[in-house]
N, C-alpha and C positions, 0 to 999 in steps of 0.2 A: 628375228632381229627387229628391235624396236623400231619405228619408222619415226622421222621428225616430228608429226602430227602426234603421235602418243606419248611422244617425251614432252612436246607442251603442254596435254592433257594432265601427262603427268606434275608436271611443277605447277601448274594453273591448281591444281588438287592440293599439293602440299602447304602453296602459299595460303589457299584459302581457310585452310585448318589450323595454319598456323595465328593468322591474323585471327580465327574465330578464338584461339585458344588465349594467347595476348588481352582480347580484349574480355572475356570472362576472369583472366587473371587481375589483371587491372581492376574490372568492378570489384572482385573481392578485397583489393586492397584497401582501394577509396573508401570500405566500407568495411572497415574493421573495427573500427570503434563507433559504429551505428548501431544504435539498441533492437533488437529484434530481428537482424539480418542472418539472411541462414547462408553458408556458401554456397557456389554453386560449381558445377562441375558439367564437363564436357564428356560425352561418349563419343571414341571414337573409335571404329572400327577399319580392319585394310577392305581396300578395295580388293575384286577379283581381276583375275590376270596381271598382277601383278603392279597394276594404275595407282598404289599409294594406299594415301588415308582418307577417311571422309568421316563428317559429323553425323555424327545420329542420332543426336539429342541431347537433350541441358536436364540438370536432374542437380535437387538443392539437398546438402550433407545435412539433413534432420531426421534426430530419432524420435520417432511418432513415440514410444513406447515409455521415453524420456521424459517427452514435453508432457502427454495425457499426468506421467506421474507429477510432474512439477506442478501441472495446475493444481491436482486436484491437492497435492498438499498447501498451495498458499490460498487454495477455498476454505479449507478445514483451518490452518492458521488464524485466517479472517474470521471466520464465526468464532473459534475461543476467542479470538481479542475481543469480537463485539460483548459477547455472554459475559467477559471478564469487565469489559466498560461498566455495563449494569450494574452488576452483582457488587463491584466498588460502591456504588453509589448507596446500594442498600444495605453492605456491610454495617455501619455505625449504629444501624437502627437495629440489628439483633444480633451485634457480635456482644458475648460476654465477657470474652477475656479481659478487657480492660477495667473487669469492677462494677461498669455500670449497663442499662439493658434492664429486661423485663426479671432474668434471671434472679439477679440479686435482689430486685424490687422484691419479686413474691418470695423470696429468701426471707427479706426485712418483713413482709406483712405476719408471715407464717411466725416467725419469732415472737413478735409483739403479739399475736395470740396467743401463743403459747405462754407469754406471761400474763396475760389478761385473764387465762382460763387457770392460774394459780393466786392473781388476785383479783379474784370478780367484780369486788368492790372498790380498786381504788378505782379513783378517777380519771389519774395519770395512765395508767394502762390502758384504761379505754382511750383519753385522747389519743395514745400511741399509735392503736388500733386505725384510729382514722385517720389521722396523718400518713401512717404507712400504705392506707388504702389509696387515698389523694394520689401518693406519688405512684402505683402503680398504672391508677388509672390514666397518670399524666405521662410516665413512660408508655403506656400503650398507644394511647393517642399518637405520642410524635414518632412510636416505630411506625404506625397506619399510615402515618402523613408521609413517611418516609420513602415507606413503601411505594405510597401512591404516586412519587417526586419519580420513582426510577421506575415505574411501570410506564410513565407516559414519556419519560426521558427515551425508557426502549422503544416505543410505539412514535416519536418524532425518528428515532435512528433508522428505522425498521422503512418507513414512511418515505426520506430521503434515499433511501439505499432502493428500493424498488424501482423510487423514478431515476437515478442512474442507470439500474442495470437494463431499466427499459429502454430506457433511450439507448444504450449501446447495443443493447440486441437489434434494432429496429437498424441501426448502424453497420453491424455484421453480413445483415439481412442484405441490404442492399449491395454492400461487398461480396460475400457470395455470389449475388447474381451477375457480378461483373467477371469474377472469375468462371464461372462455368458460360458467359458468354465468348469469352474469350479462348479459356480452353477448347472449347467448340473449334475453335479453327484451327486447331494445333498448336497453340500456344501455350506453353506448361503455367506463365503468368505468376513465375514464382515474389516476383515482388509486391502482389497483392497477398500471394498466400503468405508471405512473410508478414506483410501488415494486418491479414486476419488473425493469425496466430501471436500478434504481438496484442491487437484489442483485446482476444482471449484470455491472456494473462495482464489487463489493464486494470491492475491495481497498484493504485501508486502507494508505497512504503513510506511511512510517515514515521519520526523520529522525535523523541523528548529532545529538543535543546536547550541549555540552560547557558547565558551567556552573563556571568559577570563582568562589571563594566563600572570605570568612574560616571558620575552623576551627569557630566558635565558631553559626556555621549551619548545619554540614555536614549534621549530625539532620533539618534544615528541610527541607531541600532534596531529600535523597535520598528521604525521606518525600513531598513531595509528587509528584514524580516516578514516585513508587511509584502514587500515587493516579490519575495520569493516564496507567494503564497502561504506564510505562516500565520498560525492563529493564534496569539499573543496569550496564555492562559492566564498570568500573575508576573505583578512585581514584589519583590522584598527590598526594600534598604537596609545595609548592613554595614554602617559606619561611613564610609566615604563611596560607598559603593552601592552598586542596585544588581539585582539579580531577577534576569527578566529570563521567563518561562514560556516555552512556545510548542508548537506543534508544525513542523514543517515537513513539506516533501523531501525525502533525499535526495531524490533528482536534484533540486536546487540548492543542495548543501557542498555541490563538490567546486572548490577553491573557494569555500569558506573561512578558513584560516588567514589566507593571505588578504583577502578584503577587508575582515575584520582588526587584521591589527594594523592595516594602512588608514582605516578611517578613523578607527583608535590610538593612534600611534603606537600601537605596540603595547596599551595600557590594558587592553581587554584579551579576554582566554573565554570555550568556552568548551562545554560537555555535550554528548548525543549520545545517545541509545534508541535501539528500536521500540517502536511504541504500537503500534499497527497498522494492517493493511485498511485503503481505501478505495471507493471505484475513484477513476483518473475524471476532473472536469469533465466539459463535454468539449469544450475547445480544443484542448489539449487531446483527446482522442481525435477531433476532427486532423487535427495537427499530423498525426499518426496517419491517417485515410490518405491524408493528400500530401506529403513531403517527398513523395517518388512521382507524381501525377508531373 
């Protein structure tokens, strides 16, 4: 028979599991719409003899096997966007489709020989001859220039992106050490493993927005745009209107609609599309480090 001493044992046990269970339930609430948070979850096991439940340990719902594959595809993502930024840039200097290029230049020269070597003598042929020659050699030139424009275009990209990822490796680095100081004492420390694993995948997705606008908000607009880190590429005028082009995070595009037609009256609309991955600030990573600290 139970003695009064083991039946306080007993409820002292159940309260305490209960409260620990409550309050892991709670965190995962509070934090459901927190970017990078893993749940977490209570083990708990019965006591022997009969003395109830007891905790025996916190353990976060992440599949390892999930996250490794999601990275490694928005890395591979990443590199085609950047490969495809370049290759844009030096498209016009050797694309032919459009008629013009080196292709149809040496098209045009080989022609104009071809009639020059049926009339040797006139004169008209031969000048053909060397006006055809001119423009090849002046399509070549501006492909070389061109070329040259997106070779150092990729070598500024390439340049910037190392001293990001170094600085957040150097960022990780010290995270790390805080976790396995930590775990060191029995502490599983899932809230920094959740913030390393979110620097992990800290690349922020950036977006084409294209926001048409009367003239008379243009200030508004491009300014706020400025404000939610976008990098204004072009504007167009197109009769009473302007059509301003940007590059912004999508982090900071969500309740975009409702801002924009309150500062617009409702005159402005605007389009997004995915454009590519980028490494995140470095603030905004620090942001990430320390928003649980």
């Amino acid at each position: 028979m139970k003695t009064l001493r083991s039946m306080l044992n007993l409820g002292t046990n159940a309260l305490g599991t209960h409260r620990a269970t409550l309050s892991v339930l709670s965190k995962n609430i509070a934090n459901a719409s927190t970017p990078g948070y893993s749940r977490e979850r209570l083990s708990i096991e019965s006591m022997s003899f009969g003395l109830g439940a007891q905790v025996t340990g916190l353990t976060s719902l992440r599949d390892t096997t999930y996250q490794k594959a999601l990275l490694g595809a928005s890395q591979e993502l990443g590199f085609g966007q950047g490969k495809a930024s370049v290759l844009e840039i030096a498209e016009p200097f050797v694309n032919d489709l459009d008629g013009a290029g080196m292709g149809p230049a040496l098209d045009a020269l080989f022609g104009a020989l071809q009639s020059a070597g049926a009339n040797p003598a006139d004169l008209n042929e031969r000048g053909a001859v060397l006006d055809r020659a001119r423009e090849l050699a002046d399509q070549i030139r501006n492909s070389a220039t061109g070329l040259e424009s997106a070779r150092r275009s990729a070598e500024k990209s390439a340049a910037a992106t190392v001293t990001e990822v170094n600085e957040l490796a150097a960022q990780l680095a010290r995270l790390n050490g805080q976790i396995r100081d930590i775990q060191g004492s029995g502490d599983p420390a899932l809230e920094l493993v959740d913030q390393r694993d979110e620097l992990l995948a800290a690349l922020g997705e950036l977006v084409d927005v294209e926001v048409t606008t009367p003239q008379d908000h243009v200030g508004d607009v491009v300014g706020d745009l400025n404000r939610r880190r976008g990098q204004i590429q072009n504007q167009e005028s197109s009769g009473s209107t302007v059509i301003v082009r940007a590059q912004v995070p999508l982090k900071e595009m969500f309740g975009y609609i409702s801002h924009l037609r309150s500062m617009t009256k409702g005159r402005a609309s605007f389009t997004m599309q995915f454009h590519h991955y980028d490494p995140v600030p470095r603030n905004i990573a620090d942001e990430i480090m320390t928003k649980s600290a």
